[in-house]
Every structure is written in structure tokens, then in C-alpha cells.
C-alpha positions in Angstrom: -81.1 46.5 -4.1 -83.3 45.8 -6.8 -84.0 41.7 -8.1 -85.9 40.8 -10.8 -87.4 37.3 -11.4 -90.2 35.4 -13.5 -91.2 31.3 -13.5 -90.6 29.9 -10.7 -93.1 27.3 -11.0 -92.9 25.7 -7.4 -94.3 22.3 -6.9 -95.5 22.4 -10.6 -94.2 19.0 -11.7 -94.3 19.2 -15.5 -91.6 21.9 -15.4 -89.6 19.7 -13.2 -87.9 17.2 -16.3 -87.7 20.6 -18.0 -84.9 22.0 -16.0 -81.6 20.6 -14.7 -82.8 19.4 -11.1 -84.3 15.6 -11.2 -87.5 16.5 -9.2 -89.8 18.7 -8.0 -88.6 18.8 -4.7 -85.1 18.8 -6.1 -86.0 21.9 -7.8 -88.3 23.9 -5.6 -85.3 23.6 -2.9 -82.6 24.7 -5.3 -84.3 27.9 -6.2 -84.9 28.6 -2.9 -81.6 28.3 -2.0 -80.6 30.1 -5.2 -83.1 33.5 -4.1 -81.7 33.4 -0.7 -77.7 33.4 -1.8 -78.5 36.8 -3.2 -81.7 38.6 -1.9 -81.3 39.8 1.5 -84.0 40.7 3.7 -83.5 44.4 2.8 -83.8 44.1 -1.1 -86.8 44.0 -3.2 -88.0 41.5 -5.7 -90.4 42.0 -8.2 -91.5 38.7 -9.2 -93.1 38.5 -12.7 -95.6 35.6 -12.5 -96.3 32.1 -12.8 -95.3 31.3 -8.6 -96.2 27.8 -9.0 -99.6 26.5 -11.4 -103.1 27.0 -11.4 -105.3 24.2 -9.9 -103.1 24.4 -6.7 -102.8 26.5 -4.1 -100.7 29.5 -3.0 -97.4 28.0 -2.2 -97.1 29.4 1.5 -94.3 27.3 3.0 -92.0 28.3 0.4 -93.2 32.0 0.1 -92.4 32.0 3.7 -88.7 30.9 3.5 -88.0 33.8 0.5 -85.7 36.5 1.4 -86.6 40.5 0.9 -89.5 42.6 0.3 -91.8 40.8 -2.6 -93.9 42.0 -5.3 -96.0 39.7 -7.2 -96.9 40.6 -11.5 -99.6 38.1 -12.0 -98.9 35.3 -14.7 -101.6 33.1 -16.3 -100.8 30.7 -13.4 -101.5 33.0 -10.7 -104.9 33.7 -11.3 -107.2 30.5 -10.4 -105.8 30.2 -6.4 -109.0 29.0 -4.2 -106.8 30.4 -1.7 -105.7 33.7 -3.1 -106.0 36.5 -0.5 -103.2 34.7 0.8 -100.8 36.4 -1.5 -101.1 39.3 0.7 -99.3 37.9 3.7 -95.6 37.3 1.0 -96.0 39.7 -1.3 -96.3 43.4 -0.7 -98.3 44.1 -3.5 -100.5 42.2 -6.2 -100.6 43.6 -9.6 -101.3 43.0 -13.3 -98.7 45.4 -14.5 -96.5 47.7 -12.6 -94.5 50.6 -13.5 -91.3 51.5 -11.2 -87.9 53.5 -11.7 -84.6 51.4 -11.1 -82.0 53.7 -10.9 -81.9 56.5 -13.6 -84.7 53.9 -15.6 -87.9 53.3 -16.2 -89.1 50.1 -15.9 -92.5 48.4 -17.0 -93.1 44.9 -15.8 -95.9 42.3 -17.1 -95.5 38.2 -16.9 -96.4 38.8 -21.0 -93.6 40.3 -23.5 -95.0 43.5 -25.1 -93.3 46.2 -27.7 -91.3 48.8 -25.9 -89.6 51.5 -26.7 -88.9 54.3 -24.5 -85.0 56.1 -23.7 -83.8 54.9 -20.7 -86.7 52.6 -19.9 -87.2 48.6 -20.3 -90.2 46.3 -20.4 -89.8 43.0 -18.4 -91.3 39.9 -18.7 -91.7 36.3 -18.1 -93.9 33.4 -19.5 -91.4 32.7 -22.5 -89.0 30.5 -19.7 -86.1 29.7 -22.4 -87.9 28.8 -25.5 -87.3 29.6 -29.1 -90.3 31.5 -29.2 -90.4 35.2 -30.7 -86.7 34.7 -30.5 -85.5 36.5 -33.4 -88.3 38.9 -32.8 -87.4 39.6 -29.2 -83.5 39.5 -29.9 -83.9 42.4 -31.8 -85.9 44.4 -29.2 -82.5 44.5 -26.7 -85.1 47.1 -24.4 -87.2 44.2 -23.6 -85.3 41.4 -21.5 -86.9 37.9 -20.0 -86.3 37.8 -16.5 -87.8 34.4 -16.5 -85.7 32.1 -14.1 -84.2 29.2 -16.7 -82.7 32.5 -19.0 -81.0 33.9 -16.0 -79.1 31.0 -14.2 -82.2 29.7 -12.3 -81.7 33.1 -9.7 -83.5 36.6 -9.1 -81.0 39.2 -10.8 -80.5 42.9 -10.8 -81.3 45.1 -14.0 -77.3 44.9 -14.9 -77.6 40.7 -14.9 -81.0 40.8 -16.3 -79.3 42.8 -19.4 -76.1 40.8 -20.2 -78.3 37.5 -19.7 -80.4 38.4 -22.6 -77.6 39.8 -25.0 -76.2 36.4 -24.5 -79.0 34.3 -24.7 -80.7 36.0 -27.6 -76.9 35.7 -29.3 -76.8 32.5 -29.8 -79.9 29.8 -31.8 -82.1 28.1 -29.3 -82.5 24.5 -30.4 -85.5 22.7 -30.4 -89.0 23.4 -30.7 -91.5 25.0 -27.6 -92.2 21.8 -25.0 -95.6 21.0 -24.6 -96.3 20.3 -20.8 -98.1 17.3 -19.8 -99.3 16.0 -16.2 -100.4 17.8 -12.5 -101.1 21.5 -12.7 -102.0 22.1 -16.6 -104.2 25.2 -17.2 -107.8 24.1 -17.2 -109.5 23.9 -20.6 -111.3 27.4 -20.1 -109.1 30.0 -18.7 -109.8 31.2 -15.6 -108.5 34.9 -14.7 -110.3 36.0 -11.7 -109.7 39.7 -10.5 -106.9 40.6 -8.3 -108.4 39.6 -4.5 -108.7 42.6 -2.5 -106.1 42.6 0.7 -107.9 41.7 3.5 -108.4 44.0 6.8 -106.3 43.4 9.7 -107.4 41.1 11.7 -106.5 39.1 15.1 -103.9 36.8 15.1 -106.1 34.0 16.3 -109.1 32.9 15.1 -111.4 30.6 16.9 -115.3 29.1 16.4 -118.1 28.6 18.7 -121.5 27.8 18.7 -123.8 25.0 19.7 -123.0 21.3 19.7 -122.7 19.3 16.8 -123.0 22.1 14.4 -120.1 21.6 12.4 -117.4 23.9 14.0 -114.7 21.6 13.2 -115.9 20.9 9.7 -115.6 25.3 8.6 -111.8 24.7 10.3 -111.5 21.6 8.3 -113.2 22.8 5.0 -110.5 26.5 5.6 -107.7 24.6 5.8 -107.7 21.7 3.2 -105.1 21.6 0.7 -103.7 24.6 2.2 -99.7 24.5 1.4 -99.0 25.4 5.3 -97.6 23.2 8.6 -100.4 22.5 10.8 -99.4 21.6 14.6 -101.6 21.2 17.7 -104.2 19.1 18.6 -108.0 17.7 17.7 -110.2 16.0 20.0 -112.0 12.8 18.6 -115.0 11.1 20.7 -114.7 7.2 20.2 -117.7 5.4 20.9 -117.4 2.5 23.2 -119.7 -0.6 24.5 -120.8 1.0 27.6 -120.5 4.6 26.6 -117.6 7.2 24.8 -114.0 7.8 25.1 -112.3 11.5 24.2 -108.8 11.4 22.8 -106.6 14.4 22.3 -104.6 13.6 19.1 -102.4 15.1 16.6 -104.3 16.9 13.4 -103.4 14.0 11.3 -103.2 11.4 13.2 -105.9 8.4 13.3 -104.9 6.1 16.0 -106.6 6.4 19.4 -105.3 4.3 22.1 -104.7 4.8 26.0 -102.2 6.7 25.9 -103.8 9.6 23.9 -107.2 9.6 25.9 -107.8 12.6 28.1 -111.3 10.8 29.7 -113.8 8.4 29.1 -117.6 7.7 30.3 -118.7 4.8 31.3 -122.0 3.5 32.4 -122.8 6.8 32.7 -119.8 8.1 34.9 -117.3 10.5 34.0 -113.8 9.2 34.1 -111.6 12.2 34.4 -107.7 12.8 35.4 -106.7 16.3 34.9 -103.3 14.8 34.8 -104.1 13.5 31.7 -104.9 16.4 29.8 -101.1 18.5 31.1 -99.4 15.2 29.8 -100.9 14.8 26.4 -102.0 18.5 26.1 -98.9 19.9 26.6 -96.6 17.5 25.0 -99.1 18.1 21.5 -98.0 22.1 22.0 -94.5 21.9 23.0 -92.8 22.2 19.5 -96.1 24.7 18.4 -93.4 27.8 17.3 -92.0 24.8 14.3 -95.5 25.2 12.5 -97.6 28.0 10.2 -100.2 27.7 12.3 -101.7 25.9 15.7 -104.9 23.9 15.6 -106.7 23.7 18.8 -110.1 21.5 17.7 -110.9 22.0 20.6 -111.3 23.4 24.2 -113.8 22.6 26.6 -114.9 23.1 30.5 -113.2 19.5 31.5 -110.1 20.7 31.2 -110.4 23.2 34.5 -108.2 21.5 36.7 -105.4 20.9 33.8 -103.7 24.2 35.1 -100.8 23.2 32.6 -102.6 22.4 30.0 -104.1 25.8 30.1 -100.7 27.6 30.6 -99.3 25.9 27.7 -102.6 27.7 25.7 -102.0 30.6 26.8 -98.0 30.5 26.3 -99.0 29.1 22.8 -101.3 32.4 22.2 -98.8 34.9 23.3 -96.3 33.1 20.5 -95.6 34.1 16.9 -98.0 31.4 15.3 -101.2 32.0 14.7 -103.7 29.4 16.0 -107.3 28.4 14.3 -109.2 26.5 17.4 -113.0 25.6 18.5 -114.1 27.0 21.7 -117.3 25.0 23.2 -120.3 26.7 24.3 -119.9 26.6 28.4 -119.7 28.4 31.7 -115.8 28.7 31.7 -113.0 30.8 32.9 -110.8 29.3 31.3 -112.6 30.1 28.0 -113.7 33.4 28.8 -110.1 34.1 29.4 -109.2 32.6 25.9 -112.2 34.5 24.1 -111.5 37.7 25.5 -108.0 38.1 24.7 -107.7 41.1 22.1 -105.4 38.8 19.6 -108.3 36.6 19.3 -111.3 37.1 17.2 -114.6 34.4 17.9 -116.8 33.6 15.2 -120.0 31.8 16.2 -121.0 29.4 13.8 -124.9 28.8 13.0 -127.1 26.7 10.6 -127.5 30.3 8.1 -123.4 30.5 7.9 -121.6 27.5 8.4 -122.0 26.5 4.4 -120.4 30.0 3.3 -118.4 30.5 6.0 -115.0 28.5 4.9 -115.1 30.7 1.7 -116.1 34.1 4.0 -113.2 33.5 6.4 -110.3 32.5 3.4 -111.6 35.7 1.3 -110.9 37.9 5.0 -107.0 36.5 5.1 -107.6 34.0 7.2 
């Protein structure tokens, strides 16, 4: 089956006192649950623009919990994502304007209203939500119908819905004058419609860096995944300094406290203090829930853990999962990270002082 929707707007909180939910969060998780109670996994949804606002970022944990196969008409908030080769992993295509046949009709779809006329065909939009605007205008153009989500009962709806919604909302006088929006997630002063971002190539499922010490592997991971709208689970490994010499702790990816209980080893006086005990206990425990997140940080793995034969089961168990994972690999004589590097689901990028500037904005404009 066939859905049709427009507006959603996630996480953009001006819309939120606009419609009848009380938040954002109120809101986002009541259309969700709206698109699921009728799109199965087998229907298709063309979605006509405006997904959340521009100035954010491509809303991936909701995308991810959206039933059926999606198509995505770009809106005027669609088109400033820092992260927008992401669209390509929800939606099965990214267009401007699309034409399609439902059924015995024709149907042309763009986020903007435009004159249509055509036997058996009708022009669907969005943009308007359920303003006055163009109303008597568009009331008496019945062949083009708002499938925008506050004119159609806040769900995605079939061509048959999306018909007798309009005839009844353009029936009766919308009160009021257009809203003007204030607060997080306004379009910036000077518009900023970049092209449609090409779909990446396919790629590995895992993605991990090398390359000499101290050259900033952890800040490219860092600098890809800020203000990404994903889960992040896994570990990162933080060296503390200390009075007679450094302390390594394996921590959670945002956590800040380092104690005992989180420290894989320590040097002291210029010993090594090392219990590969200590790296199965916290390693593992950091990667037991890894299938609960969008992706698996591993920041990073080293020769110290060779002895940690758990800790390096529970990698491997984590890389033959369904969640991809973003890591650092050091620069060492290994097994263990041989093993990891040359898996065929992984793909190693070695960072250097000519890429590691570019190379967040390389590796986000590949898909990753």
C-alpha cells in the first residue's frame, strides 16, 4: 500500500506549541507511533518534506524506528543537513520532485503547492501545515491535496484519506492568521539549498583509523560523530597523568570520571602495571549491551590487551553483530589487530598530517 505524508518536523521545537502534543518529545513520539499504527514494513511512504529543520541534523534515531519503504521529496528544511548523505541509509530515494502512478492515477509530488491539472492525476504537497494560506485558492483546485501531517490527523494516509481530508478541510474557514515561528531551528537569514548529496558507495560495515601516535585519530572520530542524532555505545580510552607517571582507563564515550575501577593499567616509576584481567572485566562489561546502540565506538585498541583473550572475543563477537562500529586501531606488531584489520567488514583508514583536517567531512560525505 501506498502512504503519503508531509511536516513532520521532528525535534523542531517551534512547531511543538503549534500542535496538540505539549512538547517536542511529546510530539515526535506520537507521530511515530501514529506512522507505525498504519505503515507496515511492506508499504511505501512518500514523504513530502520538511523531516525535522534546518540547522540540525538528519534525525536518525527516529528515521530508524519508521515503518515501510521511505521516499524523501525535499522541503526547504531538508536542504542545509551537515550530515546529509545520511538520508540514504532511511530513505530509498532523495528527490526534488517525483512523479509516480497510484493506482489508475498519476501522481506529482513536491513539498511546494503548484497548479495542476491533468485527468486522473493529482499534485501533492506539503509546506502549507494547516494554515489559511492560498485557502480559497487551493480549495478550488480539489486535484491538488496537502498531505501535510496537521491537515490529515497527524498520520501518513493513502490517496483515498489524502482526498476526503482536503474536501473537508478546505470546506470549512480556517481561523486565524499564518503563525510566525520563533526559537531553535529557524531557517537561517540566507537560504541555503545545497544539491541533493550523491548516495554514497557501499562500503564496510566497520570503519576504523590508524596511523601514528598523537595524530589526532580520535579527534576525525570525534569531529564525524558530533551532534550526530545516533546512540553511541562502546568504549574510549583516556591516559590520566599521575605524579610518578600515567594511568589508562577504559571508559564509556561520555563518561568523565576515571577511578580504580575503570583503569585497565597504569605506569609507574617507569614500570608497567598490567592485569589482563582487567581489561575482560571492564572491556567486556562496556560491549555487553553493544546490539542496543546505532553504532559501537571502540577509541581504541592497542597490543596491551594480548592476554585479555575475552576482551578480544567480545570484539570480535561485537564485529560479527548488526551494529556498525567506528574504532582507532594503534600502529603495533599485533595479532590481535591484524586479525581486526583484516576482516573484509572492516575498512582502515590511515590518518596523516595532509588528511586529518578534511577527513571528518571526506568520511560523512562517503555514508559514513
Amino acid at each position: 500500500m501506498i502512504f503519503y505524508t508531509a511536516d513532520t518536523h521532528f525535534r523542531y521545537e517551534p512547531m511543538a506549541d503549534k500542535r496538540p502534543f505539549g512538547s517536542v518529545d511529546k510530539m515526535d513520539e506520537a507521530l511515530i507511533a501514529n506512522w507505525n499504527a498504519v505503515v507496515s514494513e511492506d508499504d511505501t511512504v512518500y514523504l513530502l518534506g520538511d523531516i525535522g529543520y534546518n540547522d540540525g541534523r538528519v534525525p536518525c534515531r527516529i528515521l530508524s524506528r519508521l515503518n515501510g519503504r521511505k521516499h524523501l521529496i525535499r522541503g526547504n528544511h531538508d536542504t542545509a543537513y551537515e550530515d546529509a548523505p545520511l538520508l540514504h541509509r532511511y530513505f530509498e530515494s532523495v528527490s526534488d520532485f517525483l512523479e509516480i502512478d497510484d493506482g489508475v492515477h498519476h501522481i506529482f509530488l513536491s513539498h511546494y503547492p503548484m497548479l495542476y491539472s491533468k485527468p486522473n492525476g493529482y499534485m501533492l504537497h506539503g509546506h502549507l501545515h494547516g494554515s489559511g494560506q492560498f485557502h480559497d485558492i487551493l480549495g478550488a483546485m480539489p486535484r491538488v491535496l496537502n498531505a501535510g501531517v496537521d491537515v490529515n490527523d497527524f498520520h501518513p494516509v493513502t490517496l483515498e484519506q489524502l482526498i476526503e481530508n482536503n474536501r473537508r478541510f478546505y470546506s470549512e474557514p480556517v481561523e486565524g492568521k499564518p503563525y510566525h515561528r520563533q526559537g531553535k531551528g529557524l531557517l537561517p537569514g540566507k537560504a541555503d539549498f545545497r544539491p541533493i548529496p550523491p548516495k554514497p558507495a557501499e562500503h564496510p560495515k566497520h570503519l576504523f583509523l590508524t596511523g601514528p601516535k598523537r595524530i589526532g585519530k580520535s579527534t576525525v572520530l570525534r569531529r564525524l560523530l558530533e551532534e550526530r542524532d545516533i546512540s553511541v555505545g562502546g568504549f574510549r580510552t583516556v591516559r590520566i597523568k599521575t605524579e610518578n607517571g600515567a594511568s589508562v582507563h577504559m571508559i564509556r564515550p561520555q563518561e568523565l570520571e576515571f577511578t580504580d575501577e575503570n583503569r585497565i593499567f597504569y605506569r609507574s616509576n617507569g614500570e608497567l602495571h598490567l592485569d589482563a584481567a582487567d581489561f575482560d572485566r571492564i572491556g567486556c562489561n562496556l560491549l555487553e549491551n553493544a546490539g542496543d546502540f546505532d553504532l559501537v565506538l571502540m577509541d581504541e585498541l592497542g597490543p596491551t590487551e594480548a592476554e585479555a583473550m575475552k576482551f578480544r572475543q567480545k570484539v570480535i563477537d561485537t564485529l560479527e553483530g548488526n551494529v556498525p562500529v567506528y574504532g582507532v586501531l594503534q600502529m603495533a606488531d599485533s595479532d590481535f589487530l591484524d586479525q581486526v584489520a583484516a576482516r573484509e567488514d572492516v575498512q582502515v583508514i590511515v590518518v596523516d598530517e595532509n588528511n586529518r583536517d578534511s577527513l571528518p567531512r571526506v568520511l560523512l560525505e562517503s555514508g559514513w
